[in-house]
N, C-alpha and C positions, 0 to 999 in steps of 0.2 A: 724769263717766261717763254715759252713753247709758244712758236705762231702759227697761226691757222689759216691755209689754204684756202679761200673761198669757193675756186673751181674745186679742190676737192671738198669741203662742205655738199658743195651741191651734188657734187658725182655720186656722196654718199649717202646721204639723205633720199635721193632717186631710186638708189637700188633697196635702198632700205622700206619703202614706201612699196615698191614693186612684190620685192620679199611679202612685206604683211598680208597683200592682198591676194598674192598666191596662197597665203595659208587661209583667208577668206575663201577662196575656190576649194582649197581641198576642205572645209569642214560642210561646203554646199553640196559636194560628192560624196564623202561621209554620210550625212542624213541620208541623202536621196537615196544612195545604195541599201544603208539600214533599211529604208520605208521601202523599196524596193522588193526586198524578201520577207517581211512583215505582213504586207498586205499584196492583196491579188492584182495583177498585172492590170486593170481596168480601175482599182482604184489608185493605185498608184500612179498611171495619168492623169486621173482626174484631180489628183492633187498637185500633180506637177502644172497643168494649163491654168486651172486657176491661180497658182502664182504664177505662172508666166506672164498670164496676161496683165494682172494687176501690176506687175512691177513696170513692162512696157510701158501703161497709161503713165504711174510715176516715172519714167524716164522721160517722156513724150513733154509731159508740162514741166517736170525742171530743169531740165535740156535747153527747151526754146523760152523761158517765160518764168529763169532764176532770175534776172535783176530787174522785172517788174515786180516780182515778189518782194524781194528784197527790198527795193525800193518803197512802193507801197508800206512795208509793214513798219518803216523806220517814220514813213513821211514826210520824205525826201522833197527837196525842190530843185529842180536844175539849177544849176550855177550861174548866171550871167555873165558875159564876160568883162563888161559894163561894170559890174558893183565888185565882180571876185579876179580882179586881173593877173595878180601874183599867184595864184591859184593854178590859174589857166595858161600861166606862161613857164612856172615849175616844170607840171606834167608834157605841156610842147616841147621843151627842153630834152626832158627824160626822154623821151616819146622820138625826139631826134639821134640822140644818141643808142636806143636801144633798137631803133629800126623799126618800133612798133606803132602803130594804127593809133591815135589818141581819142581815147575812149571819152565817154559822155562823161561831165561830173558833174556833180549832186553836193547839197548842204543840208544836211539835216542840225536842227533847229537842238541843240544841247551843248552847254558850257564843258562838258569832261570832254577828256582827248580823247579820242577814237577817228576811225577810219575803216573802210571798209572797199571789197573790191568784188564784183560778182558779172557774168555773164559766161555763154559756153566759150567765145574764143575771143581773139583778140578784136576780131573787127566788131564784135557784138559785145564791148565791155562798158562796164560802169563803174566809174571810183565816189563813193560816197565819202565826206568828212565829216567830222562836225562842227560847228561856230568856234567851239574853244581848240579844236584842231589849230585850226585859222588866227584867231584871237587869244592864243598861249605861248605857240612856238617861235621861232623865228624862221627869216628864209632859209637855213641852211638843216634844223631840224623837221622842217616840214618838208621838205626834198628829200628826206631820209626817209618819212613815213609816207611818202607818195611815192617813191621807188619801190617800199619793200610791196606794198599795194598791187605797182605795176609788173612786181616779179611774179605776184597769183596769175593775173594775166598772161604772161610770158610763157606760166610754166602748163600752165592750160590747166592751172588746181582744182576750178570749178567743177570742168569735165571730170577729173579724173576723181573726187570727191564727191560728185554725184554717180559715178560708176559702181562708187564703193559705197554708197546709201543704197543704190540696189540691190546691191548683192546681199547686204546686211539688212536689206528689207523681207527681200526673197526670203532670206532663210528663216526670220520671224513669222513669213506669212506659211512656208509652210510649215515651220513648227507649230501654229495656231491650228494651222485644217488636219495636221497629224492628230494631236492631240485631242480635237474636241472628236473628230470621226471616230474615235476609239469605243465611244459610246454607242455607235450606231454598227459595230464592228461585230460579226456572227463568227462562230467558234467552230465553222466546219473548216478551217484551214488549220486547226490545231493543232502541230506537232510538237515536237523536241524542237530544233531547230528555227523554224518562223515564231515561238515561243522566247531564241536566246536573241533571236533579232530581232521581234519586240520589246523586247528587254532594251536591248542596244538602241534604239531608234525612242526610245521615252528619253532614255539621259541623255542621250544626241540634243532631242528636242525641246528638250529642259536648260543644256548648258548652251545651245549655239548660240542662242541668240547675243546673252552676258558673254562671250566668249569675243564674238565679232566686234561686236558694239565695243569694246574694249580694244580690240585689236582696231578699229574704224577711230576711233579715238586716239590711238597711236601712232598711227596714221597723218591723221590732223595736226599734231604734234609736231609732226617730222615735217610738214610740209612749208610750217612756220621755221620752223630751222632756217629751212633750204629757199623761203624769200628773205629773210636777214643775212642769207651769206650774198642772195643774187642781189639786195639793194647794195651792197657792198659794190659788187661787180658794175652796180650802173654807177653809181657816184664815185666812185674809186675814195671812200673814205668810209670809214664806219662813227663816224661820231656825231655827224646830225641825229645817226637811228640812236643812239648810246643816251646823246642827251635828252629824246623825244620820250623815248620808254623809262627814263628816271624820271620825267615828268608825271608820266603814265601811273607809277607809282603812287602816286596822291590825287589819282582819282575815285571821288566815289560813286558808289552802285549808278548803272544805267537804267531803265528801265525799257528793256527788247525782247521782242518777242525768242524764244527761246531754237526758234530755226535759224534766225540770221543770228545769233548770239557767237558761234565758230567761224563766221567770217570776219569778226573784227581783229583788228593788228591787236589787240589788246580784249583779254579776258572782260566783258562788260560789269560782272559785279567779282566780288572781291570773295566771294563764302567759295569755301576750297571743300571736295568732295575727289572721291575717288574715278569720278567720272572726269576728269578734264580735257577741254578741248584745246588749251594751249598749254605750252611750255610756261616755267616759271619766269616772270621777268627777270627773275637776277640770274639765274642760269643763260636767259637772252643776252645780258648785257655781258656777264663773264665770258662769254664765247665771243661776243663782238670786239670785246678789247683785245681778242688774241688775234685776230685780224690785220 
């Protein structure tokens, strides 16, 4: 069997992440350019400010006030160190050896394994788990799912996952004001021309959005890779995470709210759609054994 680099895992997974959302920039300059020649130099500001500004505000609150969110919408309780001390002494651990800030932790109140990791940087992090996180694993598989956690943190995925809900917001917000303006759109700019770039700038504004969101989704994907090769990198072992995620496997549906639902180490319900925000578990674990 072929083994697998973890430092390149991560090397690749980064630039592949980087990749995707370069092609999120160019399909934001695509549209804009289309709306651009389409519509008159004044309305085409005015569609570009109004998303500008709208996405700002979104960046402004889940920037600074993702793992109140988060937390909040799970109904999270801090951890004590008092009641969760195996808990609090894993992540110290980790948190020693990877040089990083040890972030607040959280118990949310459900028997399925899960976990979850959210805030912009390291020093402003949160690791939520669950009871059966706690109450399923052992200490050597629970160090596996609290490292791959502390690689979100590490690798700063928040931030760079909320850069890419902007940009994938942007482009939605203004395919929405392209779109509906069309109605309120007068026909003395009519040519040949600003006719084949309205043209252009309907399908733009029809496909970008399914287009991103797919590519944002691929994204997510790749970034879960790239915390199971770094949980590797902090434990220097892949089989706590091997045996946590075969666990994972027999769990059933969660019920979360559908914003925190891509921050967990593990897909929270089990119904498979063309939209996914993680990788498959057994494609996670086939890659970890090659480790």
């Amino acid at each position: 069997m072929e083994r697998l680099s973890f430092h390149d895992e991560i090397k690749k997974n980064k630039i592949y992440s980087s990749l995707l959302i370069l092609i999120v920039f160019g399909v934001l300059i695509a549209l804009g350019y289309a709306i651009s020649f389409a519509f008159s130099p004044a309305d085409f500001f005015l569609i570009m400010i109004i998303a500008i500004v709208i996405s700002l505000l979104y960046i402004w609150i889940g920037y600074y006030y993702s793992d109140k969110i988060a937390i909040a919408s799970v109904n999270a309780k801090e951890a004590s160190i008092k009641e969760y001390k195996q808990f609090h002494d894993i992540v110290e651990g980790l948190c020693l050896a990877s040089g990083l800030a040890k972030p607040k932790l959280y118990i949310m109140q459900n028997e399925q394994i899960n976990a979850f990791a959210s805030g912009r940087d390291p020093k402003n992090a949160v690791i939520c788990v669950t009871t059966g996180c706690l109450n399923k694993l052992n200490k050597q598989e629970l160090e596996g799912v609290l490292s791959h956690e502390l690689s979100h943190v590490a690798n700063f995925d928040i931030r760079f996952m909320t850069l890419t809900a902007v940009l994938v917001g942007m482009i939605a917000i203004i395919s929405q004001l392209f779109l509906r303006s069309l109605w309120f759109r007068s026909n003395d700019r009519e040519n040949k021309s600003g006719a084949i770039f309205l043209i252009i700038g309907i399908v733009l504004a029809v496909l970008a959005p399914l287009i991103t969101q797919l590519v944002q989704l691929a994204i997510s994907r790749k970034r879960e890779f790239a915390a199971d090769a770094n949980a590797v990198k902090f434990t220097r072992s892949p089989t706590g995470l091997i045996n946590a995620l075969t666990k994972i496997k027999d769990n059933k549906d969660m019920k979360v709210s559908g914003a925190v639902s891509p921050l967990f180490l593990a897909k929270p319900t089990k119904m498979s759609n063309l939209f996914e925000t993680h990788p498959d578990i057994n494609k996670r674990i086939e890659r970890l054994r090659k480790m």
